[in-house]
N, C-alpha and C positions, 0 to 999 in steps of 0.2 A: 535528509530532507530539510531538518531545522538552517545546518549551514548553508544550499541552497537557496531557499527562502531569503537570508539577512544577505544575499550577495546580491540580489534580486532588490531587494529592498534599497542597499546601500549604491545599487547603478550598475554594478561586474556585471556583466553580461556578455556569457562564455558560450562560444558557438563551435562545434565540431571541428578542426580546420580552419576556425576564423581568431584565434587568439582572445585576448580579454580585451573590453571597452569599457571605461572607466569613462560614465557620463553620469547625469543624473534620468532614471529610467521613473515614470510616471506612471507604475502599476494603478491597475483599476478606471484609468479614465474612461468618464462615460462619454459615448458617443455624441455626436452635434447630431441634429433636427437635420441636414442636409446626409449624414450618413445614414440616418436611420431610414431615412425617405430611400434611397438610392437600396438598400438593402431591403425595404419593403417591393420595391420595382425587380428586384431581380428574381424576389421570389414569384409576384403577383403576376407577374407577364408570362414567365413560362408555366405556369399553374393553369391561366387564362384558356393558355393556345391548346394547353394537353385537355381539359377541359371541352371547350369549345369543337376539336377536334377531333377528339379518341376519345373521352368519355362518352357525348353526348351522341354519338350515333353507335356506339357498342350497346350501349345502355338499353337505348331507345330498341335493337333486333332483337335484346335480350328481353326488355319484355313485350316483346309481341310474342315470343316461345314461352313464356314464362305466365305471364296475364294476359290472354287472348281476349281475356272479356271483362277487361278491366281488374278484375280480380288476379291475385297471387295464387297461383297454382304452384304448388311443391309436391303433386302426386310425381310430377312426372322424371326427378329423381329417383326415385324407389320401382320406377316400371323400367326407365333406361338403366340403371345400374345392377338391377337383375339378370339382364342379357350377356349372358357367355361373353357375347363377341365384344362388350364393351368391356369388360377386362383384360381380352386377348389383346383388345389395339393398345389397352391402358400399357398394360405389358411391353406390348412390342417398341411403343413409343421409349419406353423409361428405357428400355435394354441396347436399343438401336443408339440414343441422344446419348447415353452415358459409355460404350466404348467409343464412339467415334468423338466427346469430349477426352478422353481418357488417350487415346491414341494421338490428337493434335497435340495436346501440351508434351506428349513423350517425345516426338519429333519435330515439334516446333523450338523445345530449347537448346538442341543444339543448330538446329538450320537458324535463330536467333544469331549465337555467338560467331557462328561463319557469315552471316550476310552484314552481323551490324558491330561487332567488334572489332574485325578484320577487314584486311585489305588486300584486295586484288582488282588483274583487270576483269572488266567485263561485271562485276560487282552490281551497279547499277541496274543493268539488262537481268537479270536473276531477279531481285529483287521488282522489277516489274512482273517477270515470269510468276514467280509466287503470288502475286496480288490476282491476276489475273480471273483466277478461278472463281475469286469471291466475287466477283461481278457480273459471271456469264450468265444470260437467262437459265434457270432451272429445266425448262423442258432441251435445252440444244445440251444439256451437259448429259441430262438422261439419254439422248440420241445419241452422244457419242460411248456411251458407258455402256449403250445398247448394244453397237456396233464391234466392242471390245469381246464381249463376253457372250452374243449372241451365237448358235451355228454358222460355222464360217468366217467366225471372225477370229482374231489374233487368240483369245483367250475361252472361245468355244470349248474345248474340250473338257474342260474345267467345270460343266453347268452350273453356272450361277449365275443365270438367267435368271432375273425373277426371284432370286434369293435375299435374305439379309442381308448377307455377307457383300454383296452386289452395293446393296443401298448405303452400310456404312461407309465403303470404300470412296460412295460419290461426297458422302458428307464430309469426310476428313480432306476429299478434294476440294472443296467449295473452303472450309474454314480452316485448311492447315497456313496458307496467310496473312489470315488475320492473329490467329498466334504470334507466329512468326514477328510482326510487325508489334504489335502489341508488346510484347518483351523484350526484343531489338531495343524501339525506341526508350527502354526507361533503360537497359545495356549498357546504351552507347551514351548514357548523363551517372553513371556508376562514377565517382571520384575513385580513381586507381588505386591509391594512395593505400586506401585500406589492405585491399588485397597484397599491392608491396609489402608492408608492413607486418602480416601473418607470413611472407616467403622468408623475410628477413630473419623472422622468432624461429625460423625450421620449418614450417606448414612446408607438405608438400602440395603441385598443384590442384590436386584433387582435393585434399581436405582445405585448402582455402580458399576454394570453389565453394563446397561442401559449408562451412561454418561464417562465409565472409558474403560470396557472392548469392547463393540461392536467397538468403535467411530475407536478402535485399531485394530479391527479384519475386516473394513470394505474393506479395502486395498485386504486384501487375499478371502475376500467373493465375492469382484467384480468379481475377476482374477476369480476362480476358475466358477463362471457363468456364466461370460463370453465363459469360454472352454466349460463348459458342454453344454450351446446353441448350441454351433456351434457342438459337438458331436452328438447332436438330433438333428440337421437341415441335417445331414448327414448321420444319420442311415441308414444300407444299409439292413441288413440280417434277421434282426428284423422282421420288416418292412413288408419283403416281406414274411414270413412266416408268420405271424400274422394276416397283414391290409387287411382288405376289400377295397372294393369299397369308403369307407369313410374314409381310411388310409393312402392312398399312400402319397408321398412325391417324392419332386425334386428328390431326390435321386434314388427311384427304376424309375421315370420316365424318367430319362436318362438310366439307364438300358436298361429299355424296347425298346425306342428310338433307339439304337444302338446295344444291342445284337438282340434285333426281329426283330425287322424292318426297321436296318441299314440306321434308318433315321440322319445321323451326322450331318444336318442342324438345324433342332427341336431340337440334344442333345445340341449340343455346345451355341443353342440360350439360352437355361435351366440352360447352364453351367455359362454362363456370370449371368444371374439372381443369379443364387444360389451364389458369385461372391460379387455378388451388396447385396445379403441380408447376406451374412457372412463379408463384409466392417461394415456396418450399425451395426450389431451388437457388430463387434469390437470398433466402434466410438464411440458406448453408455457405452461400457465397460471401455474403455481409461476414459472419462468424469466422470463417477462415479469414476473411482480410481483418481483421479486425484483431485475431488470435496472432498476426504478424507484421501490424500498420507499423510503422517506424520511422521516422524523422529521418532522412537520407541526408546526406552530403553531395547534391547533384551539381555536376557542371553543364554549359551549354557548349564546351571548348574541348572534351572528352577525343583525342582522335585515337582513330583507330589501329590499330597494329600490325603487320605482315602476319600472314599464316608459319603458323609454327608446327614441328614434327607433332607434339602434342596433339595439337587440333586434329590428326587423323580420323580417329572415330566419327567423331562429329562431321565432317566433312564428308567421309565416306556415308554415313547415312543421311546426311543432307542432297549429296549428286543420288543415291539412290533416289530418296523420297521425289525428287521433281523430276528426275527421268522419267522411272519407274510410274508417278501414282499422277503427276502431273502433268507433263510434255508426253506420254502416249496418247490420252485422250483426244488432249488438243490436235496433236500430229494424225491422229483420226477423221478430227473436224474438218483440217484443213484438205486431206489428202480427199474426203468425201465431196469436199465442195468443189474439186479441181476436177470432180467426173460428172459424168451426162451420157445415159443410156450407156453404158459401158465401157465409155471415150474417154481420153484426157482430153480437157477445152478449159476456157476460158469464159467459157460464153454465163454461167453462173452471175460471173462478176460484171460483163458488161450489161447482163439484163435488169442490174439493180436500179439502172433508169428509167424503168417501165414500169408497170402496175400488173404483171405476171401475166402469166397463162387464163385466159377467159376474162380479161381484167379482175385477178384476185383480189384486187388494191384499190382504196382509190385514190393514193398515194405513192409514188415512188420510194424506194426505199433510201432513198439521200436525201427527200423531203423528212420522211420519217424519221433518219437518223437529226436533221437540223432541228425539229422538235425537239428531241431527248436530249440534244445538249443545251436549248435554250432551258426548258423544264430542269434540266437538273442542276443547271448553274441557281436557276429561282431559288429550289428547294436547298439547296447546300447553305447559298445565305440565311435562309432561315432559320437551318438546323443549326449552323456556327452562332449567330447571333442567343440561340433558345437554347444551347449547350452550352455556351461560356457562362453562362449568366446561371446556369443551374450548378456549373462547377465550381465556379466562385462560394457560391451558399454550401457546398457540399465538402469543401478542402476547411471550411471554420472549426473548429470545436469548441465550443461551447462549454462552459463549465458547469451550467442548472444543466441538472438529467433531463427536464419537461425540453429542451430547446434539443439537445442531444438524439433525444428520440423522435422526437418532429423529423430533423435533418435526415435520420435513417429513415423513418416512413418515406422523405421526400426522394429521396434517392431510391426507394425502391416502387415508386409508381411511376417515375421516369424509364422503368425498366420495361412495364406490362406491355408498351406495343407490343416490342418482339416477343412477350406468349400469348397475344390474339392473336386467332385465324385470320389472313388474308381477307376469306370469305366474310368472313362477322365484320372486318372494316370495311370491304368493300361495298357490302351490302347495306352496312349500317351508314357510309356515305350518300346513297343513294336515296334509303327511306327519309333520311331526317332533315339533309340541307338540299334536297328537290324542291321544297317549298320556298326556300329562300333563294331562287335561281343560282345558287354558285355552281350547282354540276353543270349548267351549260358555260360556263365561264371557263377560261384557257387558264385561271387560278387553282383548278379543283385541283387538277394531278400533281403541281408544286407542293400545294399543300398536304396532302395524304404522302408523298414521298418524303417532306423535310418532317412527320410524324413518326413514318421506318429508322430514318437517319439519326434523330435525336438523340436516341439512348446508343449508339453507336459513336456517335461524337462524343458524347460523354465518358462512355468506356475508354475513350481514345487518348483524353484530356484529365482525366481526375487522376488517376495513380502518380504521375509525376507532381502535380497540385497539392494533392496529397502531403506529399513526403516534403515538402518545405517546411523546412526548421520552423515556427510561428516566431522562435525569436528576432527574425532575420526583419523579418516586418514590425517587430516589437522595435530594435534597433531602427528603424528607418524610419519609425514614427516617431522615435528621440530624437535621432539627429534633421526635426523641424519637417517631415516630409509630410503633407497631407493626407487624406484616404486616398486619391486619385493618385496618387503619385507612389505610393506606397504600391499600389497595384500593378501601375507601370513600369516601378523598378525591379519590384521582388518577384510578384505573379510573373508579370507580364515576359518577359525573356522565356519561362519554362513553358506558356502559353502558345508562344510564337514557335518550341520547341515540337511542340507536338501538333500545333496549328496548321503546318502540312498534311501531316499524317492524316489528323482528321477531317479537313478538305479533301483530301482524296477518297478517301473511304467514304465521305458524303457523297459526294458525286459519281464516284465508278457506282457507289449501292443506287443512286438515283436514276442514274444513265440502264441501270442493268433490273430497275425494280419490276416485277410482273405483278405480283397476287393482287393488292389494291387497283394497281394502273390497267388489268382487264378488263374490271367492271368497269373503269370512273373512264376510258378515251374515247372519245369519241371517233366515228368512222376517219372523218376527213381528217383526223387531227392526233394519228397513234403516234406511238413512241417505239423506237426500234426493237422492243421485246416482244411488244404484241404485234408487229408485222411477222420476226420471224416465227412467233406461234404459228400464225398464222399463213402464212408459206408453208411449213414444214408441214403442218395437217390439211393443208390443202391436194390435190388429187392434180397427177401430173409431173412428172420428171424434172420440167423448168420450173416450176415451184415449189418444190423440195428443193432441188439444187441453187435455187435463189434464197431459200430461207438458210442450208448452211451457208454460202457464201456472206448474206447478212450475217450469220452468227460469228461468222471469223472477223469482219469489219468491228462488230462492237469488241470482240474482244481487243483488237486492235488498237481500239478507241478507249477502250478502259485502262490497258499498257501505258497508252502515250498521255493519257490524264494524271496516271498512277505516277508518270516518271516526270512529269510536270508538275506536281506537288512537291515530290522528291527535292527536285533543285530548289524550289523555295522555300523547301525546309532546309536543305543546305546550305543555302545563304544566312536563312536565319540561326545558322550555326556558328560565326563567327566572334571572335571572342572579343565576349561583352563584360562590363562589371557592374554591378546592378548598385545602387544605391547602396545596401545592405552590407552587401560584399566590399563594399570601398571601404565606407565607415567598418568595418571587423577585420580587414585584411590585416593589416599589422596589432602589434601589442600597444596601447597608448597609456603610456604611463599618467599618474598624476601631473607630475614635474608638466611632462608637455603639454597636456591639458591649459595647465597653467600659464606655459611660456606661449602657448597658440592666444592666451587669450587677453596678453597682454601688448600684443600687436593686433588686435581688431582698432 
């Protein structure tokens, strides 16, 4: 540590892969009035919007359940939490959210190393396919999951109808690409180098898998199960179209709480629980990445490699999982939308120019879909903007533990959307900025959407952030770069690296958002999730057959968002050398130092 230090002090600064630099390094400088300001702005703004946004109407439904009459009422803990049935859902919630986290990451990281380390044709089209799920509205995945495992269907026999076992399977559909994706992209920025160099010592390839690759991937495996728990502790639409009696979850049971029986005592008491168990699970998630955070050697120029006999395994349970648990479903959706009273037709698809059966609509469903993509492009800028800026402040470390533990708090209240109920935001948009007319405004649904995406961009964006050497930016600050540019060299490339990824995932979640965007749209003015709600529980053959055939459309439209990201994450793959990287590439002696600086 001491030798360290005097190498630190005397300018050596030795980077992974980047040789020695021999400058003089200016440990301890304090910040300028212009960086502090810009570092106060990036915390103040996204604090601001989550505030303004998510606090202040969660807040506000929680105490109208909580102090009806102005007063703090806390009997109604100890009456709700004595009730059987709210330990049975507590139960089934924590049992349901933790094997279907537990089952994505076991088949998300080998469908990872075949879709983002390797190479084949057709590559691309897959990796659409896999995204695809996490965007479908909730109630058209439940109709198709229906349709699998109902009497009569492909998977009838089997009754598990209405079972758990039913409901995880839809969860692990919904969230095994976001996995996937999530570990892929920090995959495919793995400097090889290392893994060569344990084949080279003897490792065989499993153990320098095992000792080289996972130890590296473990950072982005927490994050990424982290989100998807809290994703299934808060499944809304699934859920309730699927679960029996031995399914439900916090989730639909504040529903029911407050849209049936407008009991907002019992919801808000469920709200705080659900609250206390998405904290807990963020704290286990914080503690594992943290038990494996580690300074990576990432590149942006990382290509990929032909499929090897090796890769079998993984390959073969990767074509199972998206045959199997993925393209059934779908291949249900579509083959239900292609019928009408019994018929094969067409006619699904051309009536999406109409406003249904008895005028269901007052909307065509291509007006409708033209909203959800104006709406979701709003809300993505937003959430890109209020995510960079939160991942910026979150990849620092700090040396005072008071600044150290700020950053964790802050990182982990960027997480709560996703463990509030739908209900509780939807609601809580309604009571609290009614008065300041924004719900009549064509901004309400941007805004409540780029709220869902936030901590989703985030998850998307920090692990690779993360794992940046700090010397890399230490060095770029010596060799005269300012804070801005320091940003733009060293962040900014791994930014731009995952800056696809998380524009997609903002926008397919935006384009595909239900629980908030049912309360907050308005009639003339829905969003293609709550038309096809809306068709499909409407009454009548051509509106059910119009709401699947909507529901194939957005899928469709989520694919081709998904795979439009993709390319502009792939361009921004190109190989780049960042400020840091130049100045570290080679070894620079003294001598040269000297002889560079005798030619200025």
């Amino acid at each position: 540590m001491t030798t360290a230090r005097n190498k630190c002090r005397s300018g050596r600064v030795t980077s992974a892969g980047f040789g020695v630099l021999q400058v003089p390094v200016s440990a301890g400088a304090r910040a300028t009035a212009g960086e502090r300001i810009g570092w106060a702005l990036a915390v103040a703004v996204p604090l601001a919007f989550l505030g303004v946004f998510f606090a202040w109407p969660v807040l506000t439904l929680l105490a109208r359940g909580l102090a009806p009459d102005g007063a703090l009422d806390l009997g109604g803990f100890g009456e709700v939490l004595a009730r059987p049935r709210t330990w049975r859902v507590i139960g089934q919630t924590l049992i349901q959210a933790t094997a279907a986290t537990a089952i994505c990451v076991a088949l998300g990281i080998p469908g990872a190393l075949v879709l983002y380390r390797r190479r084949f044709p057709g590559q691309g089209l897959l990796r659409g396919v896999v995204t695809v799920p996490f965007v479908l509205p909730s109630v058209v995945v439940g109709t198709a999951f229906h349709a699998l495992v109902t009497t009569g269907g492909p998977l009838g026999g089997l009754n598990l109808d209405g079972t758990r076992t039913a409901v995880i399977a839809a969860l692990v559909f919904f969230n095994y690409g976001y996995v996937v994706r999530n570990i892929g992209t920090m995959w495919c920025r793995l400097d090889p180098r290392a893994v060569e160099a344990a084949r080279t010592l003897g490792a065989s390839p499993w153990r320098a898998w095992r000792t080289v690759t996972l130890p590296s991937l473990l950072p982005a495996i927490a994050s990424a199960a982290a989100t998807v728990f809290l994703l299934c502790a808060t499944a809304y639409g699934v859920v309730l179209v699927l679960g029996g009696t031995g399914a439900g979850t916090i989730e639909t049971e504040i529903y029911l709480l407050t849209a049936r029986y407008l009991d907002l005592r019992a919801a808000a008491v469920l709200s705080v629980v659900q609250l206390v168990v998405i904290a807990a699970a963020l704290w286990v998630g914080e503690r594992a990445r943290r038990a494996r955070q580690a300074h990576l050697a990432l590149r942006t120029d990382v290509p990929a490699t032909p499929l090897r006999v090796a890769d079998a395994p993984a390959l073969g349970v990767t074509a199972l999982t998206i045959c199997g648990l993925l393209v059934a479903p779908m291949a249900v959706l579509v083959i239900r939308s292609l019928r009408r009273a019994g018929h094969w037709t067409l006619a699904n698809y051309a009536d999406l120019s109409t406003t249904g059966g008895d005028n269901a609509l007052l909307v065509s469903v291509w007006e409708a879909a033209g909203n959800s993509l104006r709406v979701a492009a709003a809300a993505t800028a937003i959430a890109l903007t209020v995510g960079v800026a939160v991942c910026l402040v979150l990849s620092r470390n700090p040396r005072r533990r008071l600044l150290a533990r700020g950053i964790a708090l802050f990182d982990a209240v960027f997480m709560l959307p996703l463990g509030v109920s739908a209900v509780t935001v939807g609601f809580g948009f309604l009571i609290t900025l009614a008065p300041t007319g924004l719900t009549r405004s064509w901004w309400i649904l941007p805004l409540a959407q780029a709220v869902v995406a936030v901590p989703l961009v985030v998850r998307t964006l920090l692990p690779g952030v993360r794992a940046i050497d700090p010397r890399q930016r230490e060095v770029a600050a010596t060799l005269g770069a300012g804070p801005g540019r320091v940003l733009a060299s060293v962040d900014g490339p791994h930014l731009l690296r995952a800056g696809g990824l998380a524009a997609g995932f903002a926008l397919a979640t935006s384009v595909g958002e239900f629980g908030a965007t049912s309360f907050l749209a308005r009639p003339q003015g829905p969003t293609l999730p709550v038309v096809v709600y809306r068709l499909v529980g409407s009454p009548g053959a051509q509106n059910q057959g119009m709401g699947l055939a909507a529901g194939v459309v957005l899928a469709v439209g989520a694919a081709a968002l998904m795979l439009a990201c993709e390319r502009l994450q792939a361009s921004a793959r190109r190989p780049t050398r960042s400020l840091a990287e130049t100045g570290t590439s080679n070894t620079l002696r003294p001598a040269q130092v000297t002889h560079r600086d005798r030619h200025k």
